[in-house]
PDB file with SEQRES, HELIX, SHEET and CRYST1 records, atoms N, CA, C and O in Angstrom:
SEQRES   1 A   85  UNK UNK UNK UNK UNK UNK UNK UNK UNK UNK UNK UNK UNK          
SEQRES   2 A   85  UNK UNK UNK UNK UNK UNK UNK UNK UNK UNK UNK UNK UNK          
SEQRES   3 A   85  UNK UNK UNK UNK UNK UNK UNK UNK UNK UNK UNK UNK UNK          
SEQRES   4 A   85  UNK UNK UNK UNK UNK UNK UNK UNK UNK UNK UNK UNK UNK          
SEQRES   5 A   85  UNK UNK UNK UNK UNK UNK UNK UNK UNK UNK UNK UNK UNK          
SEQRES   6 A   85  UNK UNK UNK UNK UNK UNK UNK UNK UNK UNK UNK UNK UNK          
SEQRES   7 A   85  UNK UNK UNK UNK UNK UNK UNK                                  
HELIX    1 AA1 UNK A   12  UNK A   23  1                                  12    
HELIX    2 AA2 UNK A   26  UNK A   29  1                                   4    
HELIX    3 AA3 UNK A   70  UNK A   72  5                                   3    
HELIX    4 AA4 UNK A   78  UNK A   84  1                                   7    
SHEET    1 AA1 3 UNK A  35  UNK A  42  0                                        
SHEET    2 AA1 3 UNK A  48  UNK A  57 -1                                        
SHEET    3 AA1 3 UNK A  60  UNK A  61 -1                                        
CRYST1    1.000    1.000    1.000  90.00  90.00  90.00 P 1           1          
ATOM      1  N   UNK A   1      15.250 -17.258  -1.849  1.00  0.00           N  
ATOM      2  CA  UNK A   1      16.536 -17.785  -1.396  1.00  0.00           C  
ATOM      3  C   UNK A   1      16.254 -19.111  -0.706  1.00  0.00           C  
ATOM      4  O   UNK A   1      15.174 -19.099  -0.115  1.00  0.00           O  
ATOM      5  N   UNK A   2      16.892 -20.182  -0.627  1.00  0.00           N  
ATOM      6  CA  UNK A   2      16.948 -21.379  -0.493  1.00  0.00           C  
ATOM      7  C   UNK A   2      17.992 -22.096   0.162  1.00  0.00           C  
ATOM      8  O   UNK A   2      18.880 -22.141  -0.689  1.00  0.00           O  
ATOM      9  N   UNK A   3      18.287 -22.523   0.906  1.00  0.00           N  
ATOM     10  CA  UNK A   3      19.649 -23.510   1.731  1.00  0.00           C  
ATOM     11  C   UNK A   3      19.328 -24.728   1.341  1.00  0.00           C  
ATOM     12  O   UNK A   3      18.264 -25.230   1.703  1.00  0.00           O  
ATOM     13  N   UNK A   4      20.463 -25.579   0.305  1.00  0.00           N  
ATOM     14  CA  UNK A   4      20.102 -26.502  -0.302  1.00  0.00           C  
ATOM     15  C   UNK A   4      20.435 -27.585   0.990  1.00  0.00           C  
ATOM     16  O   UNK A   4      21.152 -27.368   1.966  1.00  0.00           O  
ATOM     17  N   UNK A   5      19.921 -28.410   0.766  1.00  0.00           N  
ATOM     18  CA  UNK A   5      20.276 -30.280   2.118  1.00  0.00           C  
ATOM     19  C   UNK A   5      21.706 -29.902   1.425  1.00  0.00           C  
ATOM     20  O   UNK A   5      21.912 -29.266   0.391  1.00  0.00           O  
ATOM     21  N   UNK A   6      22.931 -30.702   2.640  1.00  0.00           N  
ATOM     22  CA  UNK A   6      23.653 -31.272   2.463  1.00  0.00           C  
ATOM     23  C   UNK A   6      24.018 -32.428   1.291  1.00  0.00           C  
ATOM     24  O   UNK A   6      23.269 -33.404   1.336  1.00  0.00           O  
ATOM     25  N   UNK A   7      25.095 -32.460   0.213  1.00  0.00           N  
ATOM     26  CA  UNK A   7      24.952 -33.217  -1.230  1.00  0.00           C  
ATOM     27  C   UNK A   7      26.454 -33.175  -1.101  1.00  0.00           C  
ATOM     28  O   UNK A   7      26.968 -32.492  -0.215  1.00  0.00           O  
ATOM     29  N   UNK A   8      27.475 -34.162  -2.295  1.00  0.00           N  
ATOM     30  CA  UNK A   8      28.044 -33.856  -3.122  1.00  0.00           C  
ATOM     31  C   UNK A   8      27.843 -32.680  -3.925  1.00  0.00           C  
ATOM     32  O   UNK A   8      26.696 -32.335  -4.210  1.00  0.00           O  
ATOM     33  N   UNK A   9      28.627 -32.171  -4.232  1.00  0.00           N  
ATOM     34  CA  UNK A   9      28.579 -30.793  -5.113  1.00  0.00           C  
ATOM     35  C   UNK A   9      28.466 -31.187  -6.854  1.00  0.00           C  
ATOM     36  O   UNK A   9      28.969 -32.175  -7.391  1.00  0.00           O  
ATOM     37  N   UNK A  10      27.811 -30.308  -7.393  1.00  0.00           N  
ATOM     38  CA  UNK A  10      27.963 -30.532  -8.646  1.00  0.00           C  
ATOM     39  C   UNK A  10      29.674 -30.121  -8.746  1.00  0.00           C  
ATOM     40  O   UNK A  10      30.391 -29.801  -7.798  1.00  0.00           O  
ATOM     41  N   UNK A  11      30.009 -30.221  -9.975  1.00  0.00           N  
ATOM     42  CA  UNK A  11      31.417 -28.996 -10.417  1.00  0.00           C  
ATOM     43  C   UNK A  11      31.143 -28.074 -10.854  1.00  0.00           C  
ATOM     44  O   UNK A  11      32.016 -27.209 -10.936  1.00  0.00           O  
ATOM     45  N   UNK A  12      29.929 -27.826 -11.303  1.00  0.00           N  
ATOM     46  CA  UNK A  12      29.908 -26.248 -11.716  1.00  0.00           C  
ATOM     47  C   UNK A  12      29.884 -25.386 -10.500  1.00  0.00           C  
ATOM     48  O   UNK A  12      30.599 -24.388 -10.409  1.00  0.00           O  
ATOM     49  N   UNK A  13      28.787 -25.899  -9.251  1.00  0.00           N  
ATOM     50  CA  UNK A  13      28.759 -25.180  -8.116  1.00  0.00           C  
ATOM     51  C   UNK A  13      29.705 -25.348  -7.487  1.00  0.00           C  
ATOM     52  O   UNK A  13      29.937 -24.354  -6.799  1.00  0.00           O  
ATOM     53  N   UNK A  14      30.464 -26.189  -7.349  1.00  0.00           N  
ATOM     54  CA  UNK A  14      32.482 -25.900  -6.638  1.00  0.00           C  
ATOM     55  C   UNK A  14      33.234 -24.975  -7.336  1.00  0.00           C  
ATOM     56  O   UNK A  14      34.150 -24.316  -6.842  1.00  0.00           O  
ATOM     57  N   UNK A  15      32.871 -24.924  -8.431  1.00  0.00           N  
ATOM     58  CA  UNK A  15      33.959 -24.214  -9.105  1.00  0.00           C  
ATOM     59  C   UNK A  15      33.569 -22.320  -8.867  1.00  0.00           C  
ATOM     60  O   UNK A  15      34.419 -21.433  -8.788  1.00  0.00           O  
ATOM     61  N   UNK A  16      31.810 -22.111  -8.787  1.00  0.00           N  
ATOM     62  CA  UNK A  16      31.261 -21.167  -8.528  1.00  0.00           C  
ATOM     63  C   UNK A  16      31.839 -20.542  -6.582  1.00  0.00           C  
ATOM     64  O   UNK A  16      32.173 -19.499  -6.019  1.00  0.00           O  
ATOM     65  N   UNK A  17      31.649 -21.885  -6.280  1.00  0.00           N  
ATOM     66  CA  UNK A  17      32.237 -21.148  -4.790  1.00  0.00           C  
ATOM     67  C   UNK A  17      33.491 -21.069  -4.657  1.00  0.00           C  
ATOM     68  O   UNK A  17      33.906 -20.488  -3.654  1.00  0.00           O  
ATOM     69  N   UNK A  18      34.579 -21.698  -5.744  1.00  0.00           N  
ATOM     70  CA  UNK A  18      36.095 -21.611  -5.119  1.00  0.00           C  
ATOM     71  C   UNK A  18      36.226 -20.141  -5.638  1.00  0.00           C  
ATOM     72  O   UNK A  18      36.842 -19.276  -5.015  1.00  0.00           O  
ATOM     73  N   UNK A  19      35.614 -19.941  -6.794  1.00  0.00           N  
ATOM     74  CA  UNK A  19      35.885 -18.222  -7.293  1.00  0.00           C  
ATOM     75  C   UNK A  19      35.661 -17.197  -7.082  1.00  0.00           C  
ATOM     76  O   UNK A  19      36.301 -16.167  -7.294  1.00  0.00           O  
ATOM     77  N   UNK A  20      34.138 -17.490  -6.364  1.00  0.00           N  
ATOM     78  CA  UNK A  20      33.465 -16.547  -5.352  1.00  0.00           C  
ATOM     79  C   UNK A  20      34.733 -15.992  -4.654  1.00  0.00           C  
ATOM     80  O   UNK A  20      35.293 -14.896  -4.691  1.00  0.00           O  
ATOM     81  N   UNK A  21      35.005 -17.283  -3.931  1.00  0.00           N  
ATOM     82  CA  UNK A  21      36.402 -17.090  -2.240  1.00  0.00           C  
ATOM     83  C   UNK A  21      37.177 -16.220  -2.974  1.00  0.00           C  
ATOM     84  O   UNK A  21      37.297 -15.039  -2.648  1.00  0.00           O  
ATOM     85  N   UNK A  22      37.828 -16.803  -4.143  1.00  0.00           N  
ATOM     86  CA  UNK A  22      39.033 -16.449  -4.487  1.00  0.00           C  
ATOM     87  C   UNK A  22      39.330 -14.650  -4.894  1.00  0.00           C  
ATOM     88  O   UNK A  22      40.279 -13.886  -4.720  1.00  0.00           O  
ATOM     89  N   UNK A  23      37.759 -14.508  -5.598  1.00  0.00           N  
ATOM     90  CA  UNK A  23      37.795 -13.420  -5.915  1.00  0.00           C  
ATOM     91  C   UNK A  23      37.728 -12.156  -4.743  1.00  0.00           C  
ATOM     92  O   UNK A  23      38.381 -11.117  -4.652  1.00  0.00           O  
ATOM     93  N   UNK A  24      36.678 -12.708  -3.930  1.00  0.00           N  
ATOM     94  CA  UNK A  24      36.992 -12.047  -2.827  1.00  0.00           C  
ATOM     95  C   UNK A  24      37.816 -12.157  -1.724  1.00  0.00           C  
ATOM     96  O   UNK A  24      37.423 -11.809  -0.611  1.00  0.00           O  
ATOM     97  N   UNK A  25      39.050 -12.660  -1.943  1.00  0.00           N  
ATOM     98  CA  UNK A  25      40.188 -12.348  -1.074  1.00  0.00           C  
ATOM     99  C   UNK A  25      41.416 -11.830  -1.909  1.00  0.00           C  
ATOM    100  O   UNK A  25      42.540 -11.661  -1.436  1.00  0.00           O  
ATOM    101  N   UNK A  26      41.085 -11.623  -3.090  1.00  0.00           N  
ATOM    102  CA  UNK A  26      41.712 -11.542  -4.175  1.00  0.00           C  
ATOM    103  C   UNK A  26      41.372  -9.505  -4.057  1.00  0.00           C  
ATOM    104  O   UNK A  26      42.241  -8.689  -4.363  1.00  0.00           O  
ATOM    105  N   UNK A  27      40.416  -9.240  -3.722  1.00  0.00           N  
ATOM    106  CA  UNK A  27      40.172  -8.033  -2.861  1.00  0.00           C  
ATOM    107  C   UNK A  27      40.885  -7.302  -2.506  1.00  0.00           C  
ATOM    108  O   UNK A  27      41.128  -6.193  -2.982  1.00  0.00           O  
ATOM    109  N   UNK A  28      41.414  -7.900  -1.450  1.00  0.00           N  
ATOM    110  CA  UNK A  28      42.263  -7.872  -0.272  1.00  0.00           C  
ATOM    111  C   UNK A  28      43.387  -7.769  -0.341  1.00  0.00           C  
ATOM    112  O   UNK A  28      44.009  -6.768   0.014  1.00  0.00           O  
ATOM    113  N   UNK A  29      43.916  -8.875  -0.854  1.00  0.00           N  
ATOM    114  CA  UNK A  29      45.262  -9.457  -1.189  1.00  0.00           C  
ATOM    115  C   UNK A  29      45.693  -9.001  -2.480  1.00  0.00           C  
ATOM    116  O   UNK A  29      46.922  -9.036  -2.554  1.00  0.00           O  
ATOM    117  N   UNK A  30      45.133  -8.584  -3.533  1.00  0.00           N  
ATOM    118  CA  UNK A  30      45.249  -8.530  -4.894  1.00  0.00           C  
ATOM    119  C   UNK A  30      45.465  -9.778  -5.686  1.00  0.00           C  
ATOM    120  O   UNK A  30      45.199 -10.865  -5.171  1.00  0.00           O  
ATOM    121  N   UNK A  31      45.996  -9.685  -7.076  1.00  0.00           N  
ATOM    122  CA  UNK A  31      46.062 -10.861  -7.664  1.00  0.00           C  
ATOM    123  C   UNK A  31      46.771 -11.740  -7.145  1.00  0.00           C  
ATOM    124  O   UNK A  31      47.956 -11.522  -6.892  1.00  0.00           O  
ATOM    125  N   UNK A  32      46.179 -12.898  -6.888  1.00  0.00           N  
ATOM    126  CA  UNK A  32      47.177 -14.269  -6.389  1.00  0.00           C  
ATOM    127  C   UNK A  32      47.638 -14.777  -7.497  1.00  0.00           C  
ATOM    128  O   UNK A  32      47.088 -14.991  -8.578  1.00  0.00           O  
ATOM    129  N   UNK A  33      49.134 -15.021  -6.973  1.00  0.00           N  
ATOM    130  CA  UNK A  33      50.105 -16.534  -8.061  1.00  0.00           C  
ATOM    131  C   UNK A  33      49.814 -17.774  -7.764  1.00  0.00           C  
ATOM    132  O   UNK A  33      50.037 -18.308  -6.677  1.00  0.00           O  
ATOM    133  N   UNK A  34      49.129 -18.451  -9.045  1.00  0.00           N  
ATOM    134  CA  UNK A  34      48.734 -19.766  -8.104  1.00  0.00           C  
ATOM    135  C   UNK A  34      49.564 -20.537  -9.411  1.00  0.00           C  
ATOM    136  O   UNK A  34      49.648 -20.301 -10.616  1.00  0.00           O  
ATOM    137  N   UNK A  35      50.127 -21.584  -8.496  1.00  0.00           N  
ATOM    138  CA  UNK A  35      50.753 -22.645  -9.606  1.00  0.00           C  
ATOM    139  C   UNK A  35      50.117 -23.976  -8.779  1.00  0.00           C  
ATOM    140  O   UNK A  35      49.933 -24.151  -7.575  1.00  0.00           O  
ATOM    141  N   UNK A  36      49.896 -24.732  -9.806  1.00  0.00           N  
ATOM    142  CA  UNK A  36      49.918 -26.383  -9.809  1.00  0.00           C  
ATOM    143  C   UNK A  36      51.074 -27.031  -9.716  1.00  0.00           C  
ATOM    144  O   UNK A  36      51.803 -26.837 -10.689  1.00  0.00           O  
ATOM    145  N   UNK A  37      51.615 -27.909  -8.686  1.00  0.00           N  
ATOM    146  CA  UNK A  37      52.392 -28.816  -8.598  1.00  0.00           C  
ATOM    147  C   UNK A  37      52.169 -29.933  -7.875  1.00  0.00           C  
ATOM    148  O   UNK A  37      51.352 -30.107  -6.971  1.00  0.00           O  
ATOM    149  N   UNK A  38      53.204 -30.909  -8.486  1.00  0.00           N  
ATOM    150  CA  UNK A  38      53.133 -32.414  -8.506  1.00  0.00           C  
ATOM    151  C   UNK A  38      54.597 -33.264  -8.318  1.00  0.00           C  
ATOM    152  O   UNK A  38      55.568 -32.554  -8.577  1.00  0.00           O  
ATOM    153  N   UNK A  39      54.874 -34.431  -7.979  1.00  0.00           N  
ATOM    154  CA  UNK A  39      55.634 -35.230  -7.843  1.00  0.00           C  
ATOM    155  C   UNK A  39      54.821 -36.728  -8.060  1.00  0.00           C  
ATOM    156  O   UNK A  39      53.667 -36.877  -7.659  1.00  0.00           O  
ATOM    157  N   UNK A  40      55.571 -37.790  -8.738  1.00  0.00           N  
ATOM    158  CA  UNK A  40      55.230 -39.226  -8.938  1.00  0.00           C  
ATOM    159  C   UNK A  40      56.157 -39.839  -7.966  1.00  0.00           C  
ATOM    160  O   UNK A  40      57.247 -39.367  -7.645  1.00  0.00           O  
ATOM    161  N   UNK A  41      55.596 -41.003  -7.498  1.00  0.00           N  
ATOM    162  CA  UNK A  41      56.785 -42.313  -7.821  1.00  0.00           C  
ATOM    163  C   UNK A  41      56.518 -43.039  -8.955  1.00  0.00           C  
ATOM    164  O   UNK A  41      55.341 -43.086  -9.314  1.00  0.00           O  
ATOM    165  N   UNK A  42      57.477 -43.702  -9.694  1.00  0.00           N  
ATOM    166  CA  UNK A  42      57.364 -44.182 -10.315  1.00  0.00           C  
ATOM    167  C   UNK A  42      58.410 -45.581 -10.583  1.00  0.00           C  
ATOM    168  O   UNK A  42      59.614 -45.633 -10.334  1.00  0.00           O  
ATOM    169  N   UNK A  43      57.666 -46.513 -11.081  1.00  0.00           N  
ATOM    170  CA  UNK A  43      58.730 -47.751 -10.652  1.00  0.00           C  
ATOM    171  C   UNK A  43      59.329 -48.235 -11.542  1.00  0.00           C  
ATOM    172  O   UNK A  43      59.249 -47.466 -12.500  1.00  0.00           O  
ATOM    173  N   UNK A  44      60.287 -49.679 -11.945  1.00  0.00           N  
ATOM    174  CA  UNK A  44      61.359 -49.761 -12.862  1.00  0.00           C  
ATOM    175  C   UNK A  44      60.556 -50.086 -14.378  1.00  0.00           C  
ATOM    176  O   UNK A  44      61.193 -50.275 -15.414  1.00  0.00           O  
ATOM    177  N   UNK A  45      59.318 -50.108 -14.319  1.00  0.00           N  
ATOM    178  CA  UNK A  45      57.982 -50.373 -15.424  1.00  0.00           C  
ATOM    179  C   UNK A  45      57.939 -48.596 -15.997  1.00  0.00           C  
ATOM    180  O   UNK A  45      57.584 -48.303 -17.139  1.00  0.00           O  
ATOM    181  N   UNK A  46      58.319 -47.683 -15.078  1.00  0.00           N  
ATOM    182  CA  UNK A  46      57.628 -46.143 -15.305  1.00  0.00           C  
ATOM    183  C   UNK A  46      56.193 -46.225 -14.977  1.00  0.00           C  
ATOM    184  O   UNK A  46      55.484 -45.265 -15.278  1.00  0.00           O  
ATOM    185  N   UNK A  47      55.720 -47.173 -14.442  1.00  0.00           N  
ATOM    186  CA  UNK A  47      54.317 -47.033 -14.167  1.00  0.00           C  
ATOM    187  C   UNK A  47      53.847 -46.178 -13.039  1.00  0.00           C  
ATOM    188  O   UNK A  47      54.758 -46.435 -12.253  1.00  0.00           O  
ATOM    189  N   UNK A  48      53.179 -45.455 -12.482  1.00  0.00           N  
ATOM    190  CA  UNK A  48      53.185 -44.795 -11.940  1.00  0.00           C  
ATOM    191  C   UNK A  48      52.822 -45.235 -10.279  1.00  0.00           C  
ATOM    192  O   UNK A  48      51.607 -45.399 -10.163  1.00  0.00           O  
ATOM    193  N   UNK A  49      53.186 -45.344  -9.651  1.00  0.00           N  
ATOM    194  CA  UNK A  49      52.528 -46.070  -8.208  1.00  0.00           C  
ATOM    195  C   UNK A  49      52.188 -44.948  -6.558  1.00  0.00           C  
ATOM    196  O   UNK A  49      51.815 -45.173  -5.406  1.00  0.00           O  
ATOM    197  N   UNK A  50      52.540 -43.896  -7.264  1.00  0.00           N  
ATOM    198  CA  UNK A  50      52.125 -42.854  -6.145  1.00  0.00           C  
ATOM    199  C   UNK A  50      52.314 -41.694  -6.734  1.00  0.00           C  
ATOM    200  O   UNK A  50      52.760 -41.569  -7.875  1.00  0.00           O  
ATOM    201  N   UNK A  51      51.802 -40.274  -5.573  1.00  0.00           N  
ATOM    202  CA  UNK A  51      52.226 -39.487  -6.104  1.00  0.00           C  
ATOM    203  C   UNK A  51      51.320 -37.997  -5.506  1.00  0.00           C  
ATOM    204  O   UNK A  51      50.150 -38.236  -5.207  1.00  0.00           O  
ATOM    205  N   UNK A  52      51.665 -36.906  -5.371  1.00  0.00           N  
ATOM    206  CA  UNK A  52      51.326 -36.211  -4.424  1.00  0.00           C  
ATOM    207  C   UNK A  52      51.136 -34.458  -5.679  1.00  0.00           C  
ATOM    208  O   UNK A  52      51.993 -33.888  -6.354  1.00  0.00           O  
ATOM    209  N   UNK A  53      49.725 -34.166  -5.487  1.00  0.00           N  
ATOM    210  CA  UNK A  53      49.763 -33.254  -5.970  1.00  0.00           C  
ATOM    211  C   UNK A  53      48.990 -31.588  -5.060  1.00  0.00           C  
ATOM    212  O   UNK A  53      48.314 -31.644  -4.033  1.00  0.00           O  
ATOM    213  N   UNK A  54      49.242 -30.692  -5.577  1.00  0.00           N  
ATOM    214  CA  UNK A  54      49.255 -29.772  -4.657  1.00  0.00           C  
ATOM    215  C   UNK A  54      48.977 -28.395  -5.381  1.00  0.00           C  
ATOM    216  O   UNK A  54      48.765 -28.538  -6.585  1.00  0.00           O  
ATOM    217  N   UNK A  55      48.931 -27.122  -4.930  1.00  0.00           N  
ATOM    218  CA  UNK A  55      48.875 -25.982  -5.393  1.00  0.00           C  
ATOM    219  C   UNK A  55      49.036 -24.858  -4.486  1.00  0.00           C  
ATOM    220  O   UNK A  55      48.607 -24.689  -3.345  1.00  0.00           O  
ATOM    221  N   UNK A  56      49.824 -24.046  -5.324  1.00  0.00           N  
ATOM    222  CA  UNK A  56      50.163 -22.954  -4.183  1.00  0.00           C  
ATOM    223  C   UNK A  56      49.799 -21.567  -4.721  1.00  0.00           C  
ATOM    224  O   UNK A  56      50.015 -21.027  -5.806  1.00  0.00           O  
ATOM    225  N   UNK A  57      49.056 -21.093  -3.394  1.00  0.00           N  
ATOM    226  CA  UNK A  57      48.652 -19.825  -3.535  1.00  0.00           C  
ATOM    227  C   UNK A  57      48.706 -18.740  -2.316  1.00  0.00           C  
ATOM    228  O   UNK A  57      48.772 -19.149  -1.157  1.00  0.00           O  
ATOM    229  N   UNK A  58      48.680 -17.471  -2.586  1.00  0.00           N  
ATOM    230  CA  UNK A  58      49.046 -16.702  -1.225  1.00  0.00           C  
ATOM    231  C   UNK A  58      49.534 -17.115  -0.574  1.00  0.00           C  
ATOM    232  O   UNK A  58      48.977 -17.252   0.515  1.00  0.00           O  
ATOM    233  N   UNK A  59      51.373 -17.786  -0.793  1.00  0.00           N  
ATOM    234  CA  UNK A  59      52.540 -18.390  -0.371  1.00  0.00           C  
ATOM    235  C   UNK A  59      52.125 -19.443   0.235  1.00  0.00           C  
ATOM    236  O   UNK A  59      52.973 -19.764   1.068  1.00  0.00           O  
ATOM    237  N   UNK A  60      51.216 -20.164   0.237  1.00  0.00           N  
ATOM    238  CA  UNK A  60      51.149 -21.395   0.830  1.00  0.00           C  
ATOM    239  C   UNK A  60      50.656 -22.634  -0.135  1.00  0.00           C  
ATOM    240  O   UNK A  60      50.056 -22.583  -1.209  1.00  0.00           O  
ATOM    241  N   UNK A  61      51.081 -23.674   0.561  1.00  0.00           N  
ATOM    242  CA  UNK A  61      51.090 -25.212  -0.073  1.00  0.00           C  
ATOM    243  C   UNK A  61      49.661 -25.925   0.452  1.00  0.00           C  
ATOM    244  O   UNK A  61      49.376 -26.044   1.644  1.00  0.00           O  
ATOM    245  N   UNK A  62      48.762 -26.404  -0.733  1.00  0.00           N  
ATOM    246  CA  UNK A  62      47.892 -26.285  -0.235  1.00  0.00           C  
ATOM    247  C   UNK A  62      47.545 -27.982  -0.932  1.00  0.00           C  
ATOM    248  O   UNK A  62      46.977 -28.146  -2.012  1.00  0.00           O  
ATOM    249  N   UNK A  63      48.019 -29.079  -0.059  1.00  0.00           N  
ATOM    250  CA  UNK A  63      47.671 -30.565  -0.665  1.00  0.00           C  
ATOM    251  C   UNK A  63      46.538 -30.635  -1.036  1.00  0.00           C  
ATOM    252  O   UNK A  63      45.570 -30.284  -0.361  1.00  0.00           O  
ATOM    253  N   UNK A  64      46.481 -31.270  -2.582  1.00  0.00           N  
ATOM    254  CA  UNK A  64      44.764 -31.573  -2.554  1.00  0.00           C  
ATOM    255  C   UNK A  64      44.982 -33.698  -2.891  1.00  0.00           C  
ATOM    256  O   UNK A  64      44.137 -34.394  -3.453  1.00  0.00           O  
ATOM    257  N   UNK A  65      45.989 -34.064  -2.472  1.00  0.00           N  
ATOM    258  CA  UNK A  65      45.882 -35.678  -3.010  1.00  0.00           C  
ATOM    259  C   UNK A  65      47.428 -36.213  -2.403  1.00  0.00           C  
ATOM    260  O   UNK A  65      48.488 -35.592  -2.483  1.00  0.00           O  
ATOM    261  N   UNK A  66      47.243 -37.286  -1.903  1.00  0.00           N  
ATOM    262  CA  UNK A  66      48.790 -38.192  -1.658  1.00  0.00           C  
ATOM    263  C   UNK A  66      48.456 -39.337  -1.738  1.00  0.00           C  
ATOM    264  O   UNK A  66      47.498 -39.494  -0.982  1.00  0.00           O  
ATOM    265  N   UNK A  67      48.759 -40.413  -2.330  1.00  0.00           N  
ATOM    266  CA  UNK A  67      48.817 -41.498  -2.598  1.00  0.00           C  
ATOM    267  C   UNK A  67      49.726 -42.066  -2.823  1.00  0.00           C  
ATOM    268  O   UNK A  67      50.520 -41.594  -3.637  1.00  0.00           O  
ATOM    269  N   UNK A  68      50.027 -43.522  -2.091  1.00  0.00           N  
ATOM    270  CA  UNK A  68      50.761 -44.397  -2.409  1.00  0.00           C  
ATOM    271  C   UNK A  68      50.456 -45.694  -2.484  1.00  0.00           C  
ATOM    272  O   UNK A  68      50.009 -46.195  -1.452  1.00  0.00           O  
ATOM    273  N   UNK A  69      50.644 -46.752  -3.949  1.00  0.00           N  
ATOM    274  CA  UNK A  69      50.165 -47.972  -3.924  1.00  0.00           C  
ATOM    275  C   UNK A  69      50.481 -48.886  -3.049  1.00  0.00           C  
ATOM    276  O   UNK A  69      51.626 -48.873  -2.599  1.00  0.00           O  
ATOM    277  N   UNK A  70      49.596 -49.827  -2.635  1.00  0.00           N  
ATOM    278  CA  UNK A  70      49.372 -51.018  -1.131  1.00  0.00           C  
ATOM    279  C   UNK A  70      51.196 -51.589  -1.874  1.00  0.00           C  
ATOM    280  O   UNK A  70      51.951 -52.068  -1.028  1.00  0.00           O  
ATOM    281  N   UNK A  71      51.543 -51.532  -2.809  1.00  0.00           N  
ATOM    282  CA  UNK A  71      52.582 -52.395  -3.300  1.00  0.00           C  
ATOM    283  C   UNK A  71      54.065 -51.974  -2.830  1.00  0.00           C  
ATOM    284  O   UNK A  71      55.050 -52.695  -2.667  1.00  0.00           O  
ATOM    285  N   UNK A  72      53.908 -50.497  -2.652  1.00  0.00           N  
ATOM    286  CA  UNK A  72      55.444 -49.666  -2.090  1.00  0.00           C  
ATOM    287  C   UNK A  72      54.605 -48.623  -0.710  1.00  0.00           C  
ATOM    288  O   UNK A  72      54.541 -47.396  -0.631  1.00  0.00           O  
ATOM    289  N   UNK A  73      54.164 -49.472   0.049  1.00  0.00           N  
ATOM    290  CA  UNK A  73      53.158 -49.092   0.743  1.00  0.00           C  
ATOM    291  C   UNK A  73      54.390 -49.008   2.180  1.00  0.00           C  
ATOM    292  O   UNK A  73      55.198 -49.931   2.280  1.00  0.00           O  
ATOM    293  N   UNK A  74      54.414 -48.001   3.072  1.00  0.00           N  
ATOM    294  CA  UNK A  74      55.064 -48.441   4.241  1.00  0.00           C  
ATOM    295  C   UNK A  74      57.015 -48.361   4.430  1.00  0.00           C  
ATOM    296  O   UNK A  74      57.760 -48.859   5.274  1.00  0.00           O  
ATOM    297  N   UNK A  75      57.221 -47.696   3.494  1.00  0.00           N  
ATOM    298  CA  UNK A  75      58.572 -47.484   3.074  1.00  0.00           C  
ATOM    299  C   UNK A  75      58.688 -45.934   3.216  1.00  0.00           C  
ATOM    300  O   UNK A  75      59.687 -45.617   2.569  1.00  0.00           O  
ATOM    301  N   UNK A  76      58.238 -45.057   3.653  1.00  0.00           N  
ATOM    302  CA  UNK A  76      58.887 -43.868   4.160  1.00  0.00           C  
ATOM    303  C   UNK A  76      58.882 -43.072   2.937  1.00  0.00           C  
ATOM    304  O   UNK A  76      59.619 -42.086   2.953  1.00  0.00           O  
ATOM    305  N   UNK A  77      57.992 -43.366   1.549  1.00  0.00           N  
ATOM    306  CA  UNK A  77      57.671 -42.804   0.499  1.00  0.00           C  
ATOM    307  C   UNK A  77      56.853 -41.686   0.504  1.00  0.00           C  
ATOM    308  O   UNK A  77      57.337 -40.645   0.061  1.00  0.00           O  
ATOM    309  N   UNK A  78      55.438 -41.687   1.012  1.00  0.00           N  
ATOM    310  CA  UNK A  78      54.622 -40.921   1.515  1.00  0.00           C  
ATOM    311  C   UNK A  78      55.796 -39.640   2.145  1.00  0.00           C  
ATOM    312  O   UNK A  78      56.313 -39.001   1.229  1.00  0.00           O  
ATOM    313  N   UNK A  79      56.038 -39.415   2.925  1.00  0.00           N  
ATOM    314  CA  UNK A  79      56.679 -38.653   3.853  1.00  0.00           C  
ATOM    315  C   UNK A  79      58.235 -37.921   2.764  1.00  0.00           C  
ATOM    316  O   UNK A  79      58.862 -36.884   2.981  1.00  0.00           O  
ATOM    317  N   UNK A  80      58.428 -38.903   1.679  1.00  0.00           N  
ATOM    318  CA  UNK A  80      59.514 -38.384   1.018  1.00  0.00           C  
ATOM    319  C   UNK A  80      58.513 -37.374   0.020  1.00  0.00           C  
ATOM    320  O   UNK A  80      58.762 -36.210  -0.294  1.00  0.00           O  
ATOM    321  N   UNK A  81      57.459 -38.090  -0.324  1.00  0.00           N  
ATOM    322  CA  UNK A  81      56.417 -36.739  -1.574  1.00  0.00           C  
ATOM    323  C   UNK A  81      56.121 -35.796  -0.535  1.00  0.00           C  
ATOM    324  O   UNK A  81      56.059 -34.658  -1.000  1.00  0.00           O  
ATOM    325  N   UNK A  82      55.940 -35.843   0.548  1.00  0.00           N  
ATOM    326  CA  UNK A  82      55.365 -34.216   0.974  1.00  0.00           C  
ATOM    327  C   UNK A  82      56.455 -33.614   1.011  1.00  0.00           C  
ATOM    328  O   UNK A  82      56.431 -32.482   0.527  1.00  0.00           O  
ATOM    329  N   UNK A  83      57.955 -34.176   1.650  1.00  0.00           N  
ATOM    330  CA  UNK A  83      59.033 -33.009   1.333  1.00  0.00           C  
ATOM    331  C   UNK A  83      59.407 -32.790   0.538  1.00  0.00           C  
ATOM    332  O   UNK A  83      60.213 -31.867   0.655  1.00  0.00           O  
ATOM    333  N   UNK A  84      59.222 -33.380  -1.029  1.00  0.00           N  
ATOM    334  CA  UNK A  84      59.899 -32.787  -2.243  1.00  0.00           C  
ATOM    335  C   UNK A  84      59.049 -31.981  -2.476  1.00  0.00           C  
ATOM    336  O   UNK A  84      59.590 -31.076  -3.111  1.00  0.00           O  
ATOM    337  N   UNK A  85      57.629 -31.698  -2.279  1.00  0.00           N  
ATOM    338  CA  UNK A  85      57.196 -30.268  -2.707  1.00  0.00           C  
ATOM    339  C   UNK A  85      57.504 -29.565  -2.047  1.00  0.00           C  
ATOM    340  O   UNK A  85      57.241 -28.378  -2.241  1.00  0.00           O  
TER     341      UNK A  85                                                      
END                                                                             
């Protein structure tokens, strides 16, 4: 057995420990509903310039990203994507 240094993670070994967790609280809890969700901004191009994505599991909202471009930066946008999810 081995304690690796501190690294970036590969993805195979993130994906090995999120399932590990999952499975074992999944235990507990039984099967979790997990959905993926998302919201854009998007501007009069449709190009995309922000946008907030997320996932929910064992009733909770669980952000994994929010972004908004330096261009619609400071306009109370940010704060409008976390309440539409």
């Amino acid at each position: 057995m081995k304690l690796t240094e501190v690294s970036q993670p590969e993805e195979h070994d993130f994906e090995v420990l999120k399932n590990g967790l999952n499975g074992y609280n999944e235990t507990y809890t039984g099967s979790v509903f997990k959905e993926q969700v998302s919201s854009f901004l998007k501007d009069e191009n449709n190009k995309t310039v922000g946008g907030i994505l997320g996932e929910i599991k064992w009733g909770w909202l669980y952000i994994e990203g929010l972004w908004v471009s330096d261009s619609v930066r400071s306009k109370g946008l940010g704060s409008k994507l976390l309440k539409k999810l």
